[in-house]
C-alpha positions as CSV (number, residue, x, y, z in Angstrom):
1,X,34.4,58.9,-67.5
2,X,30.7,58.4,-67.8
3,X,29.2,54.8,-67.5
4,X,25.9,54.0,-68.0
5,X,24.2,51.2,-66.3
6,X,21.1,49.2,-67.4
7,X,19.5,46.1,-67.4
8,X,19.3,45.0,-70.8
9,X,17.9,42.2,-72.7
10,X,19.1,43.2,-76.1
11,X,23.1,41.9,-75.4
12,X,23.7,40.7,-78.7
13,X,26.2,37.5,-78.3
14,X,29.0,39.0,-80.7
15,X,29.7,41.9,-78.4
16,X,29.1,39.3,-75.2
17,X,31.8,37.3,-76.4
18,X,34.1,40.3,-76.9
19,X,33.7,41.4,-73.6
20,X,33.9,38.1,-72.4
21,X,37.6,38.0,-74.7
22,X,39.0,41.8,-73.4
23,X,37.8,40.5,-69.7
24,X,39.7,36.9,-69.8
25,X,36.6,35.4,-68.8
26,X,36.2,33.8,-72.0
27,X,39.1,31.6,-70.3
28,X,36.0,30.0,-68.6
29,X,33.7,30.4,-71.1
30,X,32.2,28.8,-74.4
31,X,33.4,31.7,-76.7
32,X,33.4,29.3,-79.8
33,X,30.1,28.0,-79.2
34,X,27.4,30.8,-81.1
35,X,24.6,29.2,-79.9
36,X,25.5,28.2,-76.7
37,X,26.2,32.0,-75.9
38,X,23.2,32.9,-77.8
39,X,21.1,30.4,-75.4
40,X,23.5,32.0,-72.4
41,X,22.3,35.4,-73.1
42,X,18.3,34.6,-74.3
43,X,17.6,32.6,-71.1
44,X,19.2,34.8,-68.7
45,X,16.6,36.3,-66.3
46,X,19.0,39.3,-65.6
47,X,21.2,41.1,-67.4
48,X,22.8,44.5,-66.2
49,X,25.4,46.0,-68.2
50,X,27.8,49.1,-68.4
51,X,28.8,51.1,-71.1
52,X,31.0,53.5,-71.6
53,X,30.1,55.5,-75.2
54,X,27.7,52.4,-75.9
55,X,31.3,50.5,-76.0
56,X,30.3,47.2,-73.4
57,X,32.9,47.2,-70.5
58,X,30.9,45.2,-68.2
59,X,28.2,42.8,-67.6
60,X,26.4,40.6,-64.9
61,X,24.5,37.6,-66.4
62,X,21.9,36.2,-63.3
63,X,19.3,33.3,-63.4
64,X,16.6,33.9,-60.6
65,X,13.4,33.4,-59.3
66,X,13.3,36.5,-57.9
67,X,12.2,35.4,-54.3
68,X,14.8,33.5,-52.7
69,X,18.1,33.0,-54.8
70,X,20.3,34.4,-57.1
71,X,23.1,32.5,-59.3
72,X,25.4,35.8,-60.6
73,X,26.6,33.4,-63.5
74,X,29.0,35.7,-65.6
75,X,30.7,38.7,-64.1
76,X,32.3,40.6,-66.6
77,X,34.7,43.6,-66.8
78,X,36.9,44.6,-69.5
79,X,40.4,44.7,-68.0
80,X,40.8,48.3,-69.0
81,X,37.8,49.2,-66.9
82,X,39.1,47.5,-63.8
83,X,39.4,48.6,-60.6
84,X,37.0,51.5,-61.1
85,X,34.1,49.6,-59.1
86,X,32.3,48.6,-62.3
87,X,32.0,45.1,-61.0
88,X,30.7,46.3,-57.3
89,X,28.0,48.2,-59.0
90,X,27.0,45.6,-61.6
91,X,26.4,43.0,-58.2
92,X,24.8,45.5,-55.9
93,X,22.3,46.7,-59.5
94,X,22.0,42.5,-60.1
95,X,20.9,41.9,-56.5
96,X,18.9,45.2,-56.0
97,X,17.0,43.6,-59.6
98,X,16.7,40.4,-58.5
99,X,15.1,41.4,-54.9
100,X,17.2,42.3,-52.0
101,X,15.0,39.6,-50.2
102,X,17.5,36.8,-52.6
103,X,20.7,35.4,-51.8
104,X,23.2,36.1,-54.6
105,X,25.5,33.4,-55.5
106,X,28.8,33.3,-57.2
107,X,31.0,31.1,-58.1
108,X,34.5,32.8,-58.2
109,X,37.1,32.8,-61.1
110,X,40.6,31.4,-59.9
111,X,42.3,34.6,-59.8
112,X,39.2,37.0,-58.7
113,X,38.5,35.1,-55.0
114,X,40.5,37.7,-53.3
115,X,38.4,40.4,-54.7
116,X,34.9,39.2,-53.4
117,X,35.9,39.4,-49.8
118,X,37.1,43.3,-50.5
119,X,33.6,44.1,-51.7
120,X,31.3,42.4,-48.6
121,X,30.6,39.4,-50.1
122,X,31.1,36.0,-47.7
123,X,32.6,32.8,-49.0
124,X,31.0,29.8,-48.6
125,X,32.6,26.3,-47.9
126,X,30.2,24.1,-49.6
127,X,29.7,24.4,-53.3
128,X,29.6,21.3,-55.4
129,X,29.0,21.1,-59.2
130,X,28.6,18.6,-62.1
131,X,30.7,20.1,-64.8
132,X,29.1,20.8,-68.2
133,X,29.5,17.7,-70.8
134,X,31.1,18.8,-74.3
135,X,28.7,18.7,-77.2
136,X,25.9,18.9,-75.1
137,X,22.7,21.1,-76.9
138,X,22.0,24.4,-75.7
């Protein structure tokens, strides 16, 4: 199977969110809020994303300044693309993009933490967050 991998900024949010559905990640995710995602995808500073026959099967979605950190927001892999190391080469592309010299962050779905450790990535104890407020403008 040929994948190709880019960094894109043309993602349009109809075939985010379908990924984001054939993923489960839209679990987590405001699939039912256009212009949320639309807002998601326009003010992302990094998008890399594989195809396979232009088909989206994966995507990393990454706010960064380029210099010291990088939040890896959305990892996405369709689930019949898993286990292929799609999402291990979207990270390592997302970091290598963002500057090697920048700590990626990640905040773990509930049923991917074991996976993280299995590609070299180190978990760290102290993460706190506000959640997001319904209705909120984005």
């Amino acid at each position: 199977m040929k994948l190709d991998y880019q960094i894109e900024t043309g993602t349009t949010p109809e075939e985010f969110i379908d990924l984001l559905h054939r993923s489960t990640l839209s679990e987590r995710r405001p699939v039912n809020e256009p212009k949320t995602i639309k807002a998601m995808l326009q003010h992302a500073d990094l998008i890399v994303t594989a195809r396979s026959d232009r088909l989206l099967v994966g995507v990393s979605r990454a706010i960064t300044d380029f210099a010291y950190c990088t939040y890896l927001s959305d990892l996405a892999v369709d689930v019949e693309f898993q286990k292929l190391g799609i999402g291990k080469e979207l990270i390592r592309r997302t970091h290598e993009a963002a500057g090697l010299g920048t700590t990626l962050i990640l905040l773990s779905a509930p049923n991917a933490t074991s996976y993280y450790p299995h590609i070299g990535m180190t978990k760290h104890e102290s993460c706190w967050i506000t959640p997001r407020q319904a209705g909120g403008d984005a």
